[in-house]
Backbone as numpy.savetxt, mean C-alpha at the origin, in Angstrom:
# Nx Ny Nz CAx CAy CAz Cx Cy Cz
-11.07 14.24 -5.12 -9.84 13.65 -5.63 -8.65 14.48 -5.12
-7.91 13.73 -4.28 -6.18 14.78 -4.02 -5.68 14.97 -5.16
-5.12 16.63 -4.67 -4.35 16.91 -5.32 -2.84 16.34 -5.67
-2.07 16.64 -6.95 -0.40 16.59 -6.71 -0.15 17.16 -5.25
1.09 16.95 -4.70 1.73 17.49 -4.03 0.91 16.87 -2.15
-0.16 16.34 -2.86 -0.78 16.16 -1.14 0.21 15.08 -0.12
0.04 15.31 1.02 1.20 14.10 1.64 0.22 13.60 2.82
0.42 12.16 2.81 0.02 11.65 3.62 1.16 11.11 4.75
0.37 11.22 5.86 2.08 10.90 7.54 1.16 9.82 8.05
2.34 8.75 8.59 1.70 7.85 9.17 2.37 7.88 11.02
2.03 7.19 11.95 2.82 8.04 13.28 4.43 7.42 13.65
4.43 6.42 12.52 5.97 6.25 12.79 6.82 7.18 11.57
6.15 8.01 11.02 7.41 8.97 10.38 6.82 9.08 9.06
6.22 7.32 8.49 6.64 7.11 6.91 5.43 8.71 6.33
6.24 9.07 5.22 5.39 10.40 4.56 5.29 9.37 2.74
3.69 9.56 2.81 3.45 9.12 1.54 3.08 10.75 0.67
4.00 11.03 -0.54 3.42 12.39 -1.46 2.70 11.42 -2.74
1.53 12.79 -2.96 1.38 12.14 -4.51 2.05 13.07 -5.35
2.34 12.61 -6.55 3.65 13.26 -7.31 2.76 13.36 -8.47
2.33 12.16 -8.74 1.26 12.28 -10.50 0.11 11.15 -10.31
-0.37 11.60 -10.95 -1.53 10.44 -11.90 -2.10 11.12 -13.13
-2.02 10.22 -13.47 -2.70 9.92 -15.35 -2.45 9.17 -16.30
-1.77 9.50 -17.05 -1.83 8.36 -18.24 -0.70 8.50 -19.35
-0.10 7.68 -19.62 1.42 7.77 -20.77 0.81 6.71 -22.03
1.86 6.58 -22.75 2.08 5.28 -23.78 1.63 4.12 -23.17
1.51 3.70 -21.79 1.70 2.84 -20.97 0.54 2.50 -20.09
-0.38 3.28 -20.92 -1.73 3.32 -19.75 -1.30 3.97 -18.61
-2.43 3.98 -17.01 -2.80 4.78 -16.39 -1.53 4.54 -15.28
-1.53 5.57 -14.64 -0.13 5.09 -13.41 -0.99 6.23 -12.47
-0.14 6.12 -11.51 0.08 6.87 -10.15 1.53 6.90 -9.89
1.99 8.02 -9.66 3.68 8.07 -9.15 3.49 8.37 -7.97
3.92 7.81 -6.95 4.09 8.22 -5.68 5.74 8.45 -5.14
5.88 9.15 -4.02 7.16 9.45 -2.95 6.78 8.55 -1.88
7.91 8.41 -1.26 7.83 7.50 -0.20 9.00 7.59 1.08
8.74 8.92 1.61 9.65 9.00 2.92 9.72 7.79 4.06
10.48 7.28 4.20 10.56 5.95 4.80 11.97 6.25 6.18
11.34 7.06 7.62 12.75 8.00 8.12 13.44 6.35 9.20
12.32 5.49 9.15 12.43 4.05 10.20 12.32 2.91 9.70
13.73 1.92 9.99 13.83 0.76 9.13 12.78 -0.37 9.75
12.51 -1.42 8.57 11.30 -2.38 9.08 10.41 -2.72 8.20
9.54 -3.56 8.04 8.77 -4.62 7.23 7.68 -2.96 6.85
7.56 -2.77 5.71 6.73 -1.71 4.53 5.66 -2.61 4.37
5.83 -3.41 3.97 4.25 -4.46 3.42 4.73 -6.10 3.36
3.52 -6.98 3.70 3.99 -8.15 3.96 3.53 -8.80 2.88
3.81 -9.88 2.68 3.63 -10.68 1.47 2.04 -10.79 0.79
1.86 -10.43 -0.16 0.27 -10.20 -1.05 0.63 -9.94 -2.41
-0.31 -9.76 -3.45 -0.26 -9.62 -4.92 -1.51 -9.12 -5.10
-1.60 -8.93 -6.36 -2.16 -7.92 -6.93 -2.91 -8.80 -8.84
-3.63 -8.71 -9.02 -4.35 -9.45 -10.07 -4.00 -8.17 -11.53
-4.14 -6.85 -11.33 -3.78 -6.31 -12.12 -2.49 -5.45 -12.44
-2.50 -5.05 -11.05 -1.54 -3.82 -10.71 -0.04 -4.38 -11.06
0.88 -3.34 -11.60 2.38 -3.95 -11.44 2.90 -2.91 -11.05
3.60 -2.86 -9.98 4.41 -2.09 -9.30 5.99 -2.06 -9.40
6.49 -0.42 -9.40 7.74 -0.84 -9.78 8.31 0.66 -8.58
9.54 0.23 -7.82 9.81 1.26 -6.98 11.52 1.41 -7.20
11.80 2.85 -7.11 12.86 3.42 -7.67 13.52 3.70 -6.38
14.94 3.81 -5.83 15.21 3.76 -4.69 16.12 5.01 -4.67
15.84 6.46 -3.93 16.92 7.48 -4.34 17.54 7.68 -3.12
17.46 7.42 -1.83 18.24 7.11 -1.16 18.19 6.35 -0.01
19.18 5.62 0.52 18.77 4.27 1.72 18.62 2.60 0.76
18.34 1.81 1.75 18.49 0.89 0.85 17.11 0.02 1.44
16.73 -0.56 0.12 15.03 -1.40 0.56 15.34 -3.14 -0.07
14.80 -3.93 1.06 14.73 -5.00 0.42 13.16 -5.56 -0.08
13.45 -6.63 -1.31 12.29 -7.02 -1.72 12.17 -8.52 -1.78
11.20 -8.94 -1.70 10.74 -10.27 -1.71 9.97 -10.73 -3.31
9.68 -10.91 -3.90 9.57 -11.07 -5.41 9.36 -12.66 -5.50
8.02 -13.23 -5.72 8.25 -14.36 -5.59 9.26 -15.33 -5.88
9.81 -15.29 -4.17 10.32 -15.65 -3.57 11.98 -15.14 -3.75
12.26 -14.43 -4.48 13.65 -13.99 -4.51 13.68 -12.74 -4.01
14.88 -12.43 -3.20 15.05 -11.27 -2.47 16.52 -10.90 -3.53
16.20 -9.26 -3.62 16.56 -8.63 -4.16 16.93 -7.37 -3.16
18.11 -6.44 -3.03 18.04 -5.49 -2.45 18.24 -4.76 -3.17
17.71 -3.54 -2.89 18.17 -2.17 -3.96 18.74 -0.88 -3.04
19.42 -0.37 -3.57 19.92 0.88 -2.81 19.88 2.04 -3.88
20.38 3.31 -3.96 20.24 4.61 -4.67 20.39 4.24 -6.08
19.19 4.59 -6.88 19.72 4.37 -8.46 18.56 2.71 -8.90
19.02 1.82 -7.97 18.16 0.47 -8.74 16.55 0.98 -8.66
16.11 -0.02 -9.13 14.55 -0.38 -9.96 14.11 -1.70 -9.60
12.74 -1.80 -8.75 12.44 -3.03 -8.82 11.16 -3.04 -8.91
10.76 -3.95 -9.85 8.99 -4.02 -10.24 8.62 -5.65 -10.09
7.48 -5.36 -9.28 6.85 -6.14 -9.13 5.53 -6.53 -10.05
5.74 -7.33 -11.13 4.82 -7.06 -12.17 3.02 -8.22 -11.67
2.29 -7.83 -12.38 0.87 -8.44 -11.85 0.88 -10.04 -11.16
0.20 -10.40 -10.73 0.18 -11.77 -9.88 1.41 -11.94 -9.26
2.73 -11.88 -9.32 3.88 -12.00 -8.14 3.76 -11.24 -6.95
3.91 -12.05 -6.19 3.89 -12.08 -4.57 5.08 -11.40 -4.18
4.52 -10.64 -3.37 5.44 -9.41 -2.67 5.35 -8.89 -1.52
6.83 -8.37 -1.16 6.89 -7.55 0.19 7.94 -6.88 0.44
7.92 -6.22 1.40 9.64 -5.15 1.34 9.47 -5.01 2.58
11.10 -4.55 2.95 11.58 -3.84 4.33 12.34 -2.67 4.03
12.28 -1.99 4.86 13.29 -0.37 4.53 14.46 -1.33 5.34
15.57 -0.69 4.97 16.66 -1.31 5.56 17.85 -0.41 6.09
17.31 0.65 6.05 18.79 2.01 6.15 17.30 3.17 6.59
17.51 4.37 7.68 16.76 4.99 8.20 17.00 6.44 6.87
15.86 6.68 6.91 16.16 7.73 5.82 15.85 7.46 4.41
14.68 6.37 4.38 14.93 6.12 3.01 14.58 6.79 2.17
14.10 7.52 0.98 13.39 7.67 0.15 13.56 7.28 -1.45
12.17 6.71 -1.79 11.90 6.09 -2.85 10.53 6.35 -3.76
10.67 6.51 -5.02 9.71 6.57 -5.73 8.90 5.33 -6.35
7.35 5.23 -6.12 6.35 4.35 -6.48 5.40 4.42 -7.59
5.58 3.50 -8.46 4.99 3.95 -9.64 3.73 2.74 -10.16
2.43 2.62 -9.52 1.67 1.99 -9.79 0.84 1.83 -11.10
0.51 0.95 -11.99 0.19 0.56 -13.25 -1.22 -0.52 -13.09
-2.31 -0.21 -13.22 -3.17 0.90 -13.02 -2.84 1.39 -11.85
-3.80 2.50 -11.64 -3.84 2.61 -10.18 -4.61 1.86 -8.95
-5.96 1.89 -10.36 -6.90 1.35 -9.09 -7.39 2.70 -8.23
-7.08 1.62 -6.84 -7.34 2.66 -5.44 -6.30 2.67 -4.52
-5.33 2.69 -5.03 -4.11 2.48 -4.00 -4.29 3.99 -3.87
-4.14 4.94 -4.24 -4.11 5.89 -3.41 -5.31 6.66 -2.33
-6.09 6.16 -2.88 -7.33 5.74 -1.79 -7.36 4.82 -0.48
-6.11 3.91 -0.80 -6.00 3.11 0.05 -4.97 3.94 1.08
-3.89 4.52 0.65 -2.79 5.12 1.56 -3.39 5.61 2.28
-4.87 6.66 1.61 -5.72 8.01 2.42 -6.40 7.03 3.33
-7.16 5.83 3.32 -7.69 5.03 4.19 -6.85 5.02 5.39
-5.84 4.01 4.89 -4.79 3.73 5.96 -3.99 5.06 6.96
-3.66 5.68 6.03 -2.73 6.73 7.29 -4.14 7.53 8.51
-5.72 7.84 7.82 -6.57 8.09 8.35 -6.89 7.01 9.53
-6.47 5.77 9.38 -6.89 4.87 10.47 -5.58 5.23 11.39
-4.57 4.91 10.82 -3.31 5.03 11.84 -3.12 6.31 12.58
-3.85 7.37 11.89 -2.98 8.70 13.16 -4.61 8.85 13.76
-5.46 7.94 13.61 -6.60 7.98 14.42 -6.25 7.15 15.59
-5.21 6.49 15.68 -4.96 5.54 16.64 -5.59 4.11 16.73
-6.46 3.55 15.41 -7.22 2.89 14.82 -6.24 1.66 14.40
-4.76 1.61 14.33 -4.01 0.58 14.48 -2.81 0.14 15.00
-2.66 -0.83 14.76 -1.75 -1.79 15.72 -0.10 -0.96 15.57
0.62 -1.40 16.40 2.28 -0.64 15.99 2.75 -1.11 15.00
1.65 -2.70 13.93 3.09 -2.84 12.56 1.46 -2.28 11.76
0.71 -1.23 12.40 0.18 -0.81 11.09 -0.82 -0.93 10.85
-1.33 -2.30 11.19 -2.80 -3.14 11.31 -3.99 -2.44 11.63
-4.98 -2.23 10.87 -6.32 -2.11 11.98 -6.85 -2.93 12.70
-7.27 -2.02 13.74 -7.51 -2.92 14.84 -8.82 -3.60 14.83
-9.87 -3.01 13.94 -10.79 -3.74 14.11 -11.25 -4.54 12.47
-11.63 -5.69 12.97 -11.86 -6.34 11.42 -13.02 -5.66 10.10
-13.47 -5.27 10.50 -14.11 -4.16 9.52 -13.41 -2.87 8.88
-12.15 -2.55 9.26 -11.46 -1.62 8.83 -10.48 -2.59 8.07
-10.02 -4.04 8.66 -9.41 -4.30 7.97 -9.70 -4.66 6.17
-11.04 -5.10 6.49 -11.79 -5.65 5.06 -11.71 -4.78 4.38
-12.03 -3.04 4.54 -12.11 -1.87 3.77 -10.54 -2.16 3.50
-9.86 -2.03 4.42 -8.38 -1.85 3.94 -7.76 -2.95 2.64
-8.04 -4.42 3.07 -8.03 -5.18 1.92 -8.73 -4.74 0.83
-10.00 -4.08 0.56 -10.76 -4.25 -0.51 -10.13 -3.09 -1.04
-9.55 -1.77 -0.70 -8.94 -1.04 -1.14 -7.45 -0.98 -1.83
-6.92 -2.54 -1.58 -5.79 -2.32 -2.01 -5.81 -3.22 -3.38
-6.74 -3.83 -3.74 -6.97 -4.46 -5.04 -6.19 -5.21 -5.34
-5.87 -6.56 -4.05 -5.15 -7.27 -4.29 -5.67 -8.51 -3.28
-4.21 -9.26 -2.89 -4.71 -10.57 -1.87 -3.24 -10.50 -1.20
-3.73 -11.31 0.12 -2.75 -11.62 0.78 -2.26 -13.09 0.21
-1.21 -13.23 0.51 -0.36 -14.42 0.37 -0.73 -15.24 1.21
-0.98 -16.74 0.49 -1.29 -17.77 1.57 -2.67 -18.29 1.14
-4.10 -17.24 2.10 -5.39 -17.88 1.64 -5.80 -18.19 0.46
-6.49 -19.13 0.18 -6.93 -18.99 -1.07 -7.81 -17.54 -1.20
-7.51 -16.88 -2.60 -8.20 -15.79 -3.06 -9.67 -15.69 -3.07
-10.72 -16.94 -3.21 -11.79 -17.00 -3.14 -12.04 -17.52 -1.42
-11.44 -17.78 -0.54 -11.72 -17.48 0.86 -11.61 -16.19 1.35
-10.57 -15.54 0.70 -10.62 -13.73 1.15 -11.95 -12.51 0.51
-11.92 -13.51 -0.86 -13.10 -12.51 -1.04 -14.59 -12.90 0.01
-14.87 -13.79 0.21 -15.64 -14.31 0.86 -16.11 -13.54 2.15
-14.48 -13.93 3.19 -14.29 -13.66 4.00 -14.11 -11.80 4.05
-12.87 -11.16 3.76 -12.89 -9.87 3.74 -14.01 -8.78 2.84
-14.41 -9.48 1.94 -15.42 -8.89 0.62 -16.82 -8.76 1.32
-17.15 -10.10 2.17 -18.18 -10.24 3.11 -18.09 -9.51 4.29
-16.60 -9.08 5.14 -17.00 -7.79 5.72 -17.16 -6.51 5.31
-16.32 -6.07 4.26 -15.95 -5.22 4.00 -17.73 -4.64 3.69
-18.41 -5.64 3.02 -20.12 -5.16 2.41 -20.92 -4.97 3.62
-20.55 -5.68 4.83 -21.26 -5.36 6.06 -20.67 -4.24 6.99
-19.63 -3.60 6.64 -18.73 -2.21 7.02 -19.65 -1.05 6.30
-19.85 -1.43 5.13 -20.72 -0.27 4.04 -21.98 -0.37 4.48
-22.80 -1.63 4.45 -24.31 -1.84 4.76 -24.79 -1.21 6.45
-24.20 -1.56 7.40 -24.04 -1.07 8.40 -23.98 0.49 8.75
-23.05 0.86 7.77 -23.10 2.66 7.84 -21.74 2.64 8.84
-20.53 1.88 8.88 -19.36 1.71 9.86 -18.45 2.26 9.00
-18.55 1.83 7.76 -17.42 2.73 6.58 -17.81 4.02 6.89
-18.98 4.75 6.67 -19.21 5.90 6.27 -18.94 6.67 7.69
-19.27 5.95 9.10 -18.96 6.20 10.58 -17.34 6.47 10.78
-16.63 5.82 10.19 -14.99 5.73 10.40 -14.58 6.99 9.13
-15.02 6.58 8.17 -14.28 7.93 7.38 -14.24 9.40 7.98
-15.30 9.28 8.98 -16.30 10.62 9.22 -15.52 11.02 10.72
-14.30 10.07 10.79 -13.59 10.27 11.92 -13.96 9.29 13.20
């Protein structure tokens, strides 16, 4: 389990810290940092069945997509994305930084450690992507959510069905292992 303070780099700049996890009045969270030094699409449209996300903006300015309303925030606003609404953001000012505060957690921070491990492996595309569909399924199944668009029972199907042949295979345990 990472520690506080661990940081994850991805190769265009963005620095993910973990700041906390545990538990309030409010059930379980994860607080994350979010160095953001290059403007551009953060995450594309998907949701989340449990999770509600809410991100604090301390400097630069981020836009959000919120089903379907765009909202911008700059130093000081708050925007949460609460369970089942469809979401996505862009950094919009170089330099951003913002705080992430996930409700549960889940595996999102399992997921960041996935992802930045694929990306400075050279394992994805320039908006981020893995390149190969078996990393992507791990990557979906790690973020405990859905993309926007398919139906949810075609993704589990589809990504749930690679993601078990990534594990069965011994390709998860091959890629973690570098």
């Amino acid at each position: 389990m990472a520690r506080t303070g661990t940081v994850l780099t991805f190769r265009n700049g963005h620095r993910v810290t973990l700041v906390d996890r545990g538990a309030d009045e409010h059930g379980a969270y994860l607080r994350l940092e979010h160095e953001l030094p290059r403007t551009g699409r953060q995450a594309g449209p998907h949701w989340h069945p449990e999770i509600s996300e809410t991100w604090t903006i301390r400097s630069g300015q981020v836009r959000f997509r919120i089903d379907g309303a765009d909202i911008v925030a700059g130093p000081g606003d708050s925007v949460t994305a609460p369970p089942r609404a469809v979401h996505e953001f862009w950094n919009e000012a170089e330099g951003t930084v913002m705080d992430h505060v996930i409700r549960p957690p889940l595996r999102h921070w399992e997921m960041f450690e996935f992802w930045s491990g694929l990306d400075n492996a050279n394992k994805t595309t320039e908006q981020r992507l893995p390149r190969n569909p078996l990393a992507l399924a791990l990557l979906w199944e790690y973020q405990d959510g859905y993309l926007a668009g398919p139906p949810a029972l075609l993704q589990r199907w589809v990504f749930g069905g690679l993601a078990t042949l990534a594990r069965r295979t011994g390709y998860a345990r091959r890629l973690m292992a570098g």
